[in-house]
N, C-alpha and C positions, 0 to 999 in steps of 0.2 A: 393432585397435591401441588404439582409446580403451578396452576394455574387458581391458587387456591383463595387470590387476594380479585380475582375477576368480577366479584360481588360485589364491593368495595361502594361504586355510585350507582347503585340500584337502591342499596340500604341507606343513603341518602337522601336518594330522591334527584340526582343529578345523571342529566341525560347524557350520552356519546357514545361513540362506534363500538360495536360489539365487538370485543378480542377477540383473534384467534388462540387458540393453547400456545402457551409456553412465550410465544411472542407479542401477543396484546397487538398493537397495532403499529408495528418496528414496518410491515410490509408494504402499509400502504403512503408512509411517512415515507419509506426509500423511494417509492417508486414515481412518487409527487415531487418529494421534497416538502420542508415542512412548512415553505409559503403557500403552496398549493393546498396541501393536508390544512392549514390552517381557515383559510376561506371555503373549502367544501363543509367542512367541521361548523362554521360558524353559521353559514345557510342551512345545515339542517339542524342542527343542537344550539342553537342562538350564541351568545356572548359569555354564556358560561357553563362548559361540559368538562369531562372527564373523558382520559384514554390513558392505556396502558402499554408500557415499553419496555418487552421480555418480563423478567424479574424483579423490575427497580421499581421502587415505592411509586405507589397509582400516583397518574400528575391531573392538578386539576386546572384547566387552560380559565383564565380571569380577564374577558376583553370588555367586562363596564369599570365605566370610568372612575362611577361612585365606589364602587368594592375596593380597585386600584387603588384610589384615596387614600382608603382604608390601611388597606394591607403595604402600599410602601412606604405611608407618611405616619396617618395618625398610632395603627396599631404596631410601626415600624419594626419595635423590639420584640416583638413573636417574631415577626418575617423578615430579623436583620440575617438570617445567612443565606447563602448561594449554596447550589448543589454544586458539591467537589467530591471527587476521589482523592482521597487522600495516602501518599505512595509513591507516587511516579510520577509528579509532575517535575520532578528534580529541582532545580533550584527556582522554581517558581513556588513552589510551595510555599514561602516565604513572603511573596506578591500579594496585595489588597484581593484581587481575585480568588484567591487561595486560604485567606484566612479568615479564621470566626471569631463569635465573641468579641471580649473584651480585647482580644489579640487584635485582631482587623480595628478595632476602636485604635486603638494605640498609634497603632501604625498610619492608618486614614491622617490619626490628630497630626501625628510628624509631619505628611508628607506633603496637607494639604497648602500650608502657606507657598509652596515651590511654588505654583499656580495664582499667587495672587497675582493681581493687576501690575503692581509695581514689577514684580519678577519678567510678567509676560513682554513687557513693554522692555526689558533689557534683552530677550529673547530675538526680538524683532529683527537687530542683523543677522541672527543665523539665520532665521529662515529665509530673509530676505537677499542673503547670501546664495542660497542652495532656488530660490527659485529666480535670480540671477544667472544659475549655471542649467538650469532648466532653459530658459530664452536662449541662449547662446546657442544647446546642442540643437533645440527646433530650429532654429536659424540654418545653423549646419547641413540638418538634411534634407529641409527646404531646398536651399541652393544646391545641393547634391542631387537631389534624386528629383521626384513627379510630387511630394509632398504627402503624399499615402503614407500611414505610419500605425502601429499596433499601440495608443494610448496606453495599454494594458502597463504594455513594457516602459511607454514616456513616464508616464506618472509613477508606476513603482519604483523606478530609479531616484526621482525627486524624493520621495516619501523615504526613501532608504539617507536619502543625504541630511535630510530634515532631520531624520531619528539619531543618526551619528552625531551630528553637531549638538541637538538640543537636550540625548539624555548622556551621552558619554564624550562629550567637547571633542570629537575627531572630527574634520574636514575630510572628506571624501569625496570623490565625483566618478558618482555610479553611472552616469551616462560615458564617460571617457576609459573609465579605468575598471570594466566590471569584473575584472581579476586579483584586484587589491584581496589580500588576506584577511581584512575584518570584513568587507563586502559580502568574501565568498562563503566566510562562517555565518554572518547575520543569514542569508538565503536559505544555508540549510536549517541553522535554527528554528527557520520558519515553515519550514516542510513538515507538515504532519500527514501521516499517510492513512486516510479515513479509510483506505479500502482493505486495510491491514488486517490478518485475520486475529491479532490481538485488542485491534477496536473493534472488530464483529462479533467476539467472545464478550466486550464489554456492554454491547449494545442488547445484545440478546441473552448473554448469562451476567447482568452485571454483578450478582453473590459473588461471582468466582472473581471479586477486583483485588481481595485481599491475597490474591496467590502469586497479583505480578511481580511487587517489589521481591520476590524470594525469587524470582525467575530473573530477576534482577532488568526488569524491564522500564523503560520509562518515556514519554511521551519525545521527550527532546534526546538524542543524539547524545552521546555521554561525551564523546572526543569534543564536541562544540561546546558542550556544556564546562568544560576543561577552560578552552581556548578565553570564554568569555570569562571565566572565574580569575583566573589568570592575568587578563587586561584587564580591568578592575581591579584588582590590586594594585596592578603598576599605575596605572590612573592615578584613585585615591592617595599612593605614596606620595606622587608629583603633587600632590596640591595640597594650600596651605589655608586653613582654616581661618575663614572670616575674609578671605582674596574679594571685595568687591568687583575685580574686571571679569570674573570668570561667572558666567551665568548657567551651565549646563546644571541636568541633576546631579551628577555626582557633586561637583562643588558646592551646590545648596545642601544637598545628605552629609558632606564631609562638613559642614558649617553644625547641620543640625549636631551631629553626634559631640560637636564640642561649644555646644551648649550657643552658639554664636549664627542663629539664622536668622536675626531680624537685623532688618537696615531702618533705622531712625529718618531716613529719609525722602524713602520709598511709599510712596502709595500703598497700602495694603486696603481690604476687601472689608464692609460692614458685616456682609455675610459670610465669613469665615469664622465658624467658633472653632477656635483653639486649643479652646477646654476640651471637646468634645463634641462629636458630627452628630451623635445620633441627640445630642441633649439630656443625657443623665449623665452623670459623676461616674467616671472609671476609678476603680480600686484603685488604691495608692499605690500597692505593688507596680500598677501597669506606670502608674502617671508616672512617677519617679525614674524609670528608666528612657534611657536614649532607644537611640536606634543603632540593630547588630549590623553588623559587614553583610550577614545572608538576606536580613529585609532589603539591606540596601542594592543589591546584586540581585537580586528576585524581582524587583520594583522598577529597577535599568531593563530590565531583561521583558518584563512585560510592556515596556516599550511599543517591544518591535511585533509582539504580535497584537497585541490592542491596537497599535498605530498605524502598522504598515501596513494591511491590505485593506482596512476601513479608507484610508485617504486615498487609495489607488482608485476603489472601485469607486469612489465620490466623486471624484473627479473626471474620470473615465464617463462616469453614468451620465454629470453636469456636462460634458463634452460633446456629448452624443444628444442630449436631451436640446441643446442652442443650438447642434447643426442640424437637427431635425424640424427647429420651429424659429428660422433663421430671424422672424421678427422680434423674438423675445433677446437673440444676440445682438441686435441691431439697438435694439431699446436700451440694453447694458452697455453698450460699449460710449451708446451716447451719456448716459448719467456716469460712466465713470470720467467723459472728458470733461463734461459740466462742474462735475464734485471736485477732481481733482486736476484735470488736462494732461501734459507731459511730468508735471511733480512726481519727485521720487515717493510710493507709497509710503504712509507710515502707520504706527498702531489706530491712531486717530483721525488720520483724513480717509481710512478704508472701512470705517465704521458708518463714516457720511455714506456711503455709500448704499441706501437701502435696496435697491433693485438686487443687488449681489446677496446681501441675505436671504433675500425671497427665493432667488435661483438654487441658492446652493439649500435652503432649508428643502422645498419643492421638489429638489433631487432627491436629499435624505428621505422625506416622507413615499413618495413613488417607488422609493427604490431604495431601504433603510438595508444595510449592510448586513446588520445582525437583526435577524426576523424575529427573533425572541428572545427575552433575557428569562432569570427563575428566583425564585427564592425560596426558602422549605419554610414550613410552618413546625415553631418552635414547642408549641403546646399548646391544647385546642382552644380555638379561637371560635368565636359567632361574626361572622360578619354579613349585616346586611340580609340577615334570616338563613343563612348559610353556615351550617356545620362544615368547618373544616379543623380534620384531628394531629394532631402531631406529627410529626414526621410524614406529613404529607407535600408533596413538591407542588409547585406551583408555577403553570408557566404563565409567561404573559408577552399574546403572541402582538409582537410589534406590527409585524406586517399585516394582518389582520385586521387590527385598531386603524392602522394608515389608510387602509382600502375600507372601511366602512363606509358605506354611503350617508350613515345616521351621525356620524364625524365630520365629512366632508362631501360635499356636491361634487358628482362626477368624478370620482376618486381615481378610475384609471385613466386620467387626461391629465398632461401636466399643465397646472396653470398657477404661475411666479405668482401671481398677483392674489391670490387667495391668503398671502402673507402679508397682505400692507396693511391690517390692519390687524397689528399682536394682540391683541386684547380680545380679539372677536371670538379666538378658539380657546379652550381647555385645554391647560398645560398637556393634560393626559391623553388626550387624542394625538399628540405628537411626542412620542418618546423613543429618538434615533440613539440618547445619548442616556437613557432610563429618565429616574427619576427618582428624586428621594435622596436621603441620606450616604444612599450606596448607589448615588449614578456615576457616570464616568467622570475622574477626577480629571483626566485631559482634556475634558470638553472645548474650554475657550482655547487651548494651544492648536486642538484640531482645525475650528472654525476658523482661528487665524492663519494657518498654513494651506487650509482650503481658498480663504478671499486672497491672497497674496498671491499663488500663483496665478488662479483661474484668470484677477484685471489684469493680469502681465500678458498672459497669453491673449488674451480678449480684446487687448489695446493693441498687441503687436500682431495679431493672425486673423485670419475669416476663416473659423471652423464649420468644415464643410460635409456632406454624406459624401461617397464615391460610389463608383461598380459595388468596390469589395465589400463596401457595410452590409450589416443583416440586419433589417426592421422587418420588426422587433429584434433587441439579440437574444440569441438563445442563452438564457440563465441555470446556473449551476443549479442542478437543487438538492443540495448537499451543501454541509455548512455555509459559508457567510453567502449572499447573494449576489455571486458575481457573476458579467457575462462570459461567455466562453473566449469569447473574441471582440473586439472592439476597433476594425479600421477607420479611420477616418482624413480626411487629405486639411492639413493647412496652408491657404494660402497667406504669403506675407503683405502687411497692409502700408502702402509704400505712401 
């Protein structure tokens, strides 16, 4: 009876791993990891199979490109939601992550002008601030110490000061001060503890997810979820609606809700529809309304976990990846003097810069953060001679697509230069940041917090292996793809 849906892609016609009862293939997923599980999967059941995880509707894994097409662009509106629990995400629930529908439409429509061009380009001293105080601390223990240093720890602290300034306008300095009280709350906000025996209940009985909120359970820390609820309000009170100096999100969210977020003067995006992301008309009900204090505190709040450990292990990876293949650092550090020399970076002279995209893309694709993204299918769909039925999930294994040899030549070698020329690959063979209608809205503030530190540091150090590095590092393989450890020695380029 519990194993009663195991049949599922046989009466299909779709190949993948034989379940065990009750579990489906939750065992061989833990004990891999689902980068690993995803590539054994794909050498023997090709680019598109089925498996099963405990109770929760059969997933069916989609790594050709044409289906992809399909299912996140043209057929978008079957396959606009994500799988969520809905319940305990506490105030994320409220976050683009989190929502469906016509709901997630509304909200995408609000949030997305924050991220135009014009916006990103007044963003620029924050971040340019925070990896300013990123240089100073390497400097620091440089001159203190042998220059061996845990990148894990350098770059999470940046990322933490990046996310403070750019969604909730505090200045902080995580490397100086890692006791500050919004610091010490963002950290635990961002602890999620996978080995919990409430997310092994979720993983393996997911039926029983409707029993946490009465157990009064919830992913995020409720005291933290207080503390943030709380500044945010005080925030929002301090700030005045239509403030052009103030560039954070809250100030663009307190803009939106009173009706006053466009600047006449500002650069805005040809591809931003405002109307609507996905391209059909949202009900009037939705158009008509603003945006609530909980979208907006749900939307701050997914921040830090969308942003902060993505740009740690990016950077970290891109770190390790130039002191590993010191020609490829050598090659960058020269086109960053060429493009720009001593000039202080800015949105525009860091965009000359092509070598730096190649690097930082080449790290995402080798070593993509989130190894899979999902969507469910809304109501059955054909795609591509492929029955897939309603409420059927769908994963689409990132890391997988990255490592295909039928995508890319030599897939586990990093080589920058496979990016010079953008046109030559299929959006869809490379998707760090998804794709479609519902990719990641911070995309361009990521890639610019990513090229801003990495020339700073690249122009000012020789990022080097030591004793202590592990080549290869050993890789989490459980959620995002990060290494365990990450040493590495900089020396200062005098």
């Amino acid at each position: 009876m519990m194993s009663r849906h195991h049949g599922t892609f046989k009466k299909l016609n779709i190949p993948g791993p034989a379940p065990w009862p009750i579990i489906g293939s939750l065992m061989e997923i833990n004990k891999a990891g689902f980068h690993s599980f995803q590539l054994e999967c794909r050498k023997k059941y090709g680019k598109i199979y089925g498996y099963f995880g405990g109770l929760s509707p059969q997933t069916l894994v989609v790594g050709d490109k044409e289906m992809l097409r399909k299912i996140l662009v043209k057929e978008f509106n079957n396959f606009s939601d994500r799988i969520i629990f809905k319940g305990f995400n506490g105030d994320l629930e409220s976050s683009v992550n989190n929502l469906k529908g016509n709901h997630w439409k509304h909200v995408r429509n609000k949030i997305t002008p924050a991220f135009s061009t014009g916006k990103l380009r007044k963003m620029v001293p924050l971040v340019d601030y925070a990896s300013d105080t990123l240089l100073e601390a390497l400097r620091k223990k440089v001159k203190d110490g042998d220059g061996v240093m845990e990148m894990l720890e350098v770059y999470g602290a940046y990322a933490m000061d990046v996310i403070c300034s750019t969604a909730f306008g505090i200045q902080v300095d995580s490397q100086q001060n890692p006791n500050d009280e919004f610091i010490v709350n963002a950290k635990k906000f961002m602890i999620l503890n996978f080995s919990s025996s409430i997310i092994l209940i979720l993983m393996f009985l997911p039926k029983l997810h409707f029993l946490m909120p009465f157990l009064g359970w919830s992913f995020i820390d409720k005291h933290v979820q207080k503390f943030f609820r709380n500044v945010t309000v005080k925030l929002l009170d301090e700030r005045v609606a239509g403030n052009k100096d103030r560039v954070d999100f809250l100030q663009l969210m307190k803009n939106v809700q009173h009706g006053e977020d466009g600047d006449s003067d500002e650069e805005e995006d040809d591809d931003i529809d405002k109307e609507n992301v996905s391209g059909s008309k949202l009900p009037n009900s939705w158009y008509r309304k603003g945006i609530t204090f909980k979208e907006i505190l749900g939307n701050a709040e997914i921040f830090f976990l969308a942003g902060y450990e993505t740009t740690m292990i990016t950077l970290t990876m891109a770190s390790y990846y130039l002191a590993v293949h010191p020609e490829y650092q050598d090659k960058l550090r020269r086109e960053l003097f060429d493009k720009i020399g001593s000039e202080p970076l800015t949105y525009d002279n860091i965009r000359n810069v092509a070598y730096l995209d190649m690097v930082i893309n080449e790290t995402l694709r080798i070593n993509p953060p989130a190894t899979r993204t999902d969507r469910v299918c809304l109501k059955d769909t054909e795609v591509n001679g492929v029955r897939i039925p309603a409420g059927m999930h769908i994963s689409i294994p990132i890391y997988s697509i990255h490592h295909d040899p039928d995508n890319w030549e030599d897939p586990e070698k990093f080589i920058p230069e496979r990016f010079e020329d953008k046109d030559r690959h299929d959006p869809l063979t490379f998707l760090p940041f998804g794709y479609g209608p519902r990719n990641c809205i911070g995309m361009r503030l990521a890639q610019m917090e990513l090229k801003m530190s990495l020339a700073k540091i690249v122009r000012t150090f020789q990022i080097c292996v030591c004793s202590e590095t592990k080549i290869p590092p050993d890789l989490a393989t459980f959620s995002l793809l990060k290494p365990k450890m990450s040493k590495l020695k900089l020396v200062e380029i005098k």
